[in-house]
N, CA, C and O atoms as a GROMACS GRO file, in nm:
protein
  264
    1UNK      N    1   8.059  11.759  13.893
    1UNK     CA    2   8.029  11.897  13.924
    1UNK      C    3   7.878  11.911  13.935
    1UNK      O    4   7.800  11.870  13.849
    2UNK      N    5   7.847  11.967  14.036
    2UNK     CA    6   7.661  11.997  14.060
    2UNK      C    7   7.664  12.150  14.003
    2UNK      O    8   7.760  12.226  13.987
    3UNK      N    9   7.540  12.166  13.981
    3UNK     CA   10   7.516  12.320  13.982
    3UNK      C   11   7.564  12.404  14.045
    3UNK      O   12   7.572  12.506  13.977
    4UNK      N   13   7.603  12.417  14.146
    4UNK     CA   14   7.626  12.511  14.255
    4UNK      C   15   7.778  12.563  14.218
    4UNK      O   16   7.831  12.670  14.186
    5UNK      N   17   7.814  12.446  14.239
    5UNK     CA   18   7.979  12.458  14.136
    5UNK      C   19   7.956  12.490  14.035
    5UNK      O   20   8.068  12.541  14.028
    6UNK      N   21   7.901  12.519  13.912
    6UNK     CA   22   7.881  12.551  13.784
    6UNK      C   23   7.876  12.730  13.776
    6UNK      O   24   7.950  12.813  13.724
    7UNK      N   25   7.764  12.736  13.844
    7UNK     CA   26   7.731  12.866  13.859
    7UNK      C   27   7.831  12.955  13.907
    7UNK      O   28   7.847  13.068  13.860
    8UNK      N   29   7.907  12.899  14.016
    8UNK     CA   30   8.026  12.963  14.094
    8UNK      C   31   8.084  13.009  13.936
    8UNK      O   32   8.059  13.120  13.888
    9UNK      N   33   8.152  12.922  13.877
    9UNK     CA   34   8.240  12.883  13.778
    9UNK      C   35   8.225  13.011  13.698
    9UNK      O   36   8.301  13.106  13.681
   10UNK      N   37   8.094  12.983  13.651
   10UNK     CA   38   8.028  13.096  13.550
   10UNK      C   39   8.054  13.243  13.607
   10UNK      O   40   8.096  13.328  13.529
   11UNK      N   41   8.032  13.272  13.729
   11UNK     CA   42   8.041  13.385  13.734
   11UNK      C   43   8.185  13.441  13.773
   11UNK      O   44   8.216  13.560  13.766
   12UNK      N   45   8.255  13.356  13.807
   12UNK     CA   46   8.448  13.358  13.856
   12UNK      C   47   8.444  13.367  13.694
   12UNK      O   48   8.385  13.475  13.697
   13UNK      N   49   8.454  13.351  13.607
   13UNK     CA   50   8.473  13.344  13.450
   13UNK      C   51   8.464  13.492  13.415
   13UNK      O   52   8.543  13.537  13.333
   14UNK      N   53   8.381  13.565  13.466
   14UNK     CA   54   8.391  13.661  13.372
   14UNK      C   55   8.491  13.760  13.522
   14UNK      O   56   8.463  13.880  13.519
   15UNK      N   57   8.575  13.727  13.617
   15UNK     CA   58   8.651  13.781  13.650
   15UNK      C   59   8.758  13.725  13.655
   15UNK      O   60   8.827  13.773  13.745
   16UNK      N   61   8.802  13.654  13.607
   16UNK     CA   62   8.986  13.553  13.540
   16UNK      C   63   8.951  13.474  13.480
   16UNK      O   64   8.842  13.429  13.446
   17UNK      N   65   9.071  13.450  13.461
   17UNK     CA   66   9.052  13.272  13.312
   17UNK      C   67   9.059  13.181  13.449
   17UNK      O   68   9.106  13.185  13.562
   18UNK      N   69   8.985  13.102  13.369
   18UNK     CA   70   8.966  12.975  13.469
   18UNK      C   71   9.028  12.874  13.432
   18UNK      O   72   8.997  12.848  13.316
   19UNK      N   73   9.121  12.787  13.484
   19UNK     CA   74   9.236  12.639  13.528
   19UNK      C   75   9.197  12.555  13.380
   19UNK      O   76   9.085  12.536  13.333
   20UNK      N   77   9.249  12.538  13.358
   20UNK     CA   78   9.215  12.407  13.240
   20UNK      C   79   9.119  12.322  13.280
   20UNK      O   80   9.011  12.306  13.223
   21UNK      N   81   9.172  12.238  13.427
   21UNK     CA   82   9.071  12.130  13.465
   21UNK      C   83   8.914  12.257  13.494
   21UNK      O   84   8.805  12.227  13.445
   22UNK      N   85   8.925  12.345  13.548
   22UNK     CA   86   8.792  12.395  13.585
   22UNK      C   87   8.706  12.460  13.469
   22UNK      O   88   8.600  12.519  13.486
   23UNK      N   89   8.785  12.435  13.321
   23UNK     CA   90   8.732  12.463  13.211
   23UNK      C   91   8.666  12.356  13.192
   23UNK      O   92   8.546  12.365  13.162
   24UNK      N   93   8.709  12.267  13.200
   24UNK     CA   94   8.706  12.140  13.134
   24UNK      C   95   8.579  12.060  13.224
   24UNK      O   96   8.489  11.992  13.174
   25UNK      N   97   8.596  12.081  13.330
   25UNK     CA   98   8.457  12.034  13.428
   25UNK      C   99   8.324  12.102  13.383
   25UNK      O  100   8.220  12.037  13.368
   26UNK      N  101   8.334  12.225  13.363
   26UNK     CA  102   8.281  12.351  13.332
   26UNK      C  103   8.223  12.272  13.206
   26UNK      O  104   8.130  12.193  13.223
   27UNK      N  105   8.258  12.286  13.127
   27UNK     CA  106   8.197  12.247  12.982
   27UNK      C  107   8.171  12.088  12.999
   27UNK      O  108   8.122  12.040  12.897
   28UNK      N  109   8.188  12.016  13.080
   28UNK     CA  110   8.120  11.868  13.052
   28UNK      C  111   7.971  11.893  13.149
   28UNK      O  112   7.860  11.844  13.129
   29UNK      N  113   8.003  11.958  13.225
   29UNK     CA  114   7.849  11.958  13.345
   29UNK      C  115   7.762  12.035  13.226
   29UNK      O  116   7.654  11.979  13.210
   30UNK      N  117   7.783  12.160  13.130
   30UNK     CA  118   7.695  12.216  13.051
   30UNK      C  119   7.690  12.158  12.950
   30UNK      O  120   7.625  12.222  12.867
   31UNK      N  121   7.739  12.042  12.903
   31UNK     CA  122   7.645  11.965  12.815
   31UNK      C  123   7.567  11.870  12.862
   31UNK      O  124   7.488  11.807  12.794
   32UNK      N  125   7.582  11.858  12.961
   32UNK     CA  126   7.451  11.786  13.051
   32UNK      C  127   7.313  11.842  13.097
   32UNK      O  128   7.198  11.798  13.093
   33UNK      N  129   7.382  11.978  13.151
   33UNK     CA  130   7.278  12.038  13.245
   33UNK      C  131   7.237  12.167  13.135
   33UNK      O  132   7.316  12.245  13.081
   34UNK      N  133   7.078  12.160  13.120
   34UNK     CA  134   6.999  12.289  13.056
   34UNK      C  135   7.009  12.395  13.126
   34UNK      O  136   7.032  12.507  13.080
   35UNK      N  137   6.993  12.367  13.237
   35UNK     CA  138   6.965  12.503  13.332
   35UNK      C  139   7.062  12.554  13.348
   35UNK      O  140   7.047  12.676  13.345
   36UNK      N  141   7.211  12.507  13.373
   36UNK     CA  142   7.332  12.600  13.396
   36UNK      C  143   7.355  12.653  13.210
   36UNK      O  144   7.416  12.754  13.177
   37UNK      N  145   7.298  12.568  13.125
   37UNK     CA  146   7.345  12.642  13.006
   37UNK      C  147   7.214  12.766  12.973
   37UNK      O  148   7.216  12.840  12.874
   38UNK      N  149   7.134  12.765  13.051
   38UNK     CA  150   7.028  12.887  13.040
   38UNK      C  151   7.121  12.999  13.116
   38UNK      O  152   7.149  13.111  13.073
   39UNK      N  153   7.154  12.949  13.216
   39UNK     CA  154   7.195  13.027  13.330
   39UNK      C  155   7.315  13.126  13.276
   39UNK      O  156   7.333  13.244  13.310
   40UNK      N  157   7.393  13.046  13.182
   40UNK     CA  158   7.481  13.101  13.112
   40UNK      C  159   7.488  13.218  13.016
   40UNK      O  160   7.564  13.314  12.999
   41UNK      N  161   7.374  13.170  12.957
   41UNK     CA  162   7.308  13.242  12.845
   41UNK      C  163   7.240  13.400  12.861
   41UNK      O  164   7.234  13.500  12.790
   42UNK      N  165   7.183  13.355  13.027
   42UNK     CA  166   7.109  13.513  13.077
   42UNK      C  167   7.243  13.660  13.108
   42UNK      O  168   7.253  13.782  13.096
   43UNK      N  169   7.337  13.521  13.161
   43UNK     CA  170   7.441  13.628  13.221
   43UNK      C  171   7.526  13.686  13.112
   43UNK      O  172   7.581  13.796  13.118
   44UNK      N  173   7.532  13.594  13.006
   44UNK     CA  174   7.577  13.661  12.845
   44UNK      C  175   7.465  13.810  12.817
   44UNK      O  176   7.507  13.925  12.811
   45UNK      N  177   7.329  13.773  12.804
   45UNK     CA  178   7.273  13.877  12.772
   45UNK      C  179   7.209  13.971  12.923
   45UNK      O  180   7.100  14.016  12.886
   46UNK      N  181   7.232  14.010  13.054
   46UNK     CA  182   7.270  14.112  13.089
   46UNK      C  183   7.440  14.165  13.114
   46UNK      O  184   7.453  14.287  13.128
   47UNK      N  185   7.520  14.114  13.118
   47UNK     CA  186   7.675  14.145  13.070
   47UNK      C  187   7.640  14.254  12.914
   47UNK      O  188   7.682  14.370  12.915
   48UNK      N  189   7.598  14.226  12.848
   48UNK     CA  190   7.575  14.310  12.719
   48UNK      C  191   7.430  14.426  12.726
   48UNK      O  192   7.415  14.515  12.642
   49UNK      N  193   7.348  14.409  12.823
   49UNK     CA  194   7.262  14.524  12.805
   49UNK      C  195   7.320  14.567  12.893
   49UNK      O  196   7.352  14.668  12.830
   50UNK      N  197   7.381  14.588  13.022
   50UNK     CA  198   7.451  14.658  13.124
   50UNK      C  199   7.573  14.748  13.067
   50UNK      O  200   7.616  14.850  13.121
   51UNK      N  201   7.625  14.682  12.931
   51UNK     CA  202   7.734  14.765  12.871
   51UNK      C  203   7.666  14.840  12.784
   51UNK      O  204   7.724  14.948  12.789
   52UNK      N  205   7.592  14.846  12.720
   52UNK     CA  206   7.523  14.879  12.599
   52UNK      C  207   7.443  14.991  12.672
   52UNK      O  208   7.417  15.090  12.604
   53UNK      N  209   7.391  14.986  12.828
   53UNK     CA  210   7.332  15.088  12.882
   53UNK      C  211   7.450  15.183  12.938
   53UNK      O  212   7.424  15.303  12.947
   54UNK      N  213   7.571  15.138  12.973
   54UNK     CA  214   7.650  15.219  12.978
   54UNK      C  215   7.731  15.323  12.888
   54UNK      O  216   7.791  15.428  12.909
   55UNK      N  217   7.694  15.220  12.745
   55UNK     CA  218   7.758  15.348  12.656
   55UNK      C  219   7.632  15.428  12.670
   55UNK      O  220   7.664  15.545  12.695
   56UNK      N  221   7.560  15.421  12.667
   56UNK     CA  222   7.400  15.501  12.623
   56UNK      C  223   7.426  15.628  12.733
   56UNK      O  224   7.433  15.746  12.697
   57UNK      N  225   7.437  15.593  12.841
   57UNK     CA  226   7.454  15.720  12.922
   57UNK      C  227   7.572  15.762  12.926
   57UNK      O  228   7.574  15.869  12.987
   58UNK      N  229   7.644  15.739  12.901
   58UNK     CA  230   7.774  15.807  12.872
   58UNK      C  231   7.768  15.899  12.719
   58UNK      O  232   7.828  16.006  12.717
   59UNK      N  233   7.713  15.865  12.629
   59UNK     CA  234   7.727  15.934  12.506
   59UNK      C  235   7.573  16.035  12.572
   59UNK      O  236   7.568  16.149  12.528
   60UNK      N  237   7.508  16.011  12.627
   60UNK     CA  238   7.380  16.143  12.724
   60UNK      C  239   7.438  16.240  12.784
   60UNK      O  240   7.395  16.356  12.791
   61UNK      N  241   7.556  16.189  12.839
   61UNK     CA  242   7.569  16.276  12.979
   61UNK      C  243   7.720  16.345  12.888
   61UNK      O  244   7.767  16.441  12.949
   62UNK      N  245   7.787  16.313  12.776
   62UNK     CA  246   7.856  16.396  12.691
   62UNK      C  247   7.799  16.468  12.666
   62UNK      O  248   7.843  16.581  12.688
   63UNK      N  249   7.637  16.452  12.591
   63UNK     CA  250   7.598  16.538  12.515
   63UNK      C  251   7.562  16.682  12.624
   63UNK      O  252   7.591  16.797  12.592
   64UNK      N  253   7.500  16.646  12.744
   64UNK     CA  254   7.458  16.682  12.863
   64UNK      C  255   7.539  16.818  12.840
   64UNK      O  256   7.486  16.929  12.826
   65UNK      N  257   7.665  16.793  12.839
   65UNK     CA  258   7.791  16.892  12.930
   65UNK      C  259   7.810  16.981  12.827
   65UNK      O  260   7.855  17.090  12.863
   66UNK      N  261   7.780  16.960  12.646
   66UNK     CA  262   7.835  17.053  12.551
   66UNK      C  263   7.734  17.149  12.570
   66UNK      O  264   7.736  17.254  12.507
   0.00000   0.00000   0.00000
């Protein structure tokens, strides 16, 4: 698996479970490769400030309307 495939992987992941074998490719290329496990890591932490900004304006725009 090259990067290119990795990255695909990573981001198909957070929209279905991914195949056993494409788990399994998945996690042997990222103990190899730094950069797809950085790559991983960024999309972990905007996945969580993108939600975390969504509660934020949502509990604003409640308060907004009372």
């Amino acid at each position: 698996m090259n990067c290119k495939q990795s990255t695909r992987l990573l981001s198909e992941a957070l929209d279905r479970p991914l195949k056993g074998s494409e788990t399994l490719r998945l996690r042997l290329h990222l103990i190899t490769c730094r950069g797809c496990r950085n790559y991983k890591a960024q999309m972990g932490f905007l996945r969580e400030a993108c939600s975390a900004l969504r509660e934020k304006t949502e509990k604003t725009e409640k308060m907004e309307d009372t």
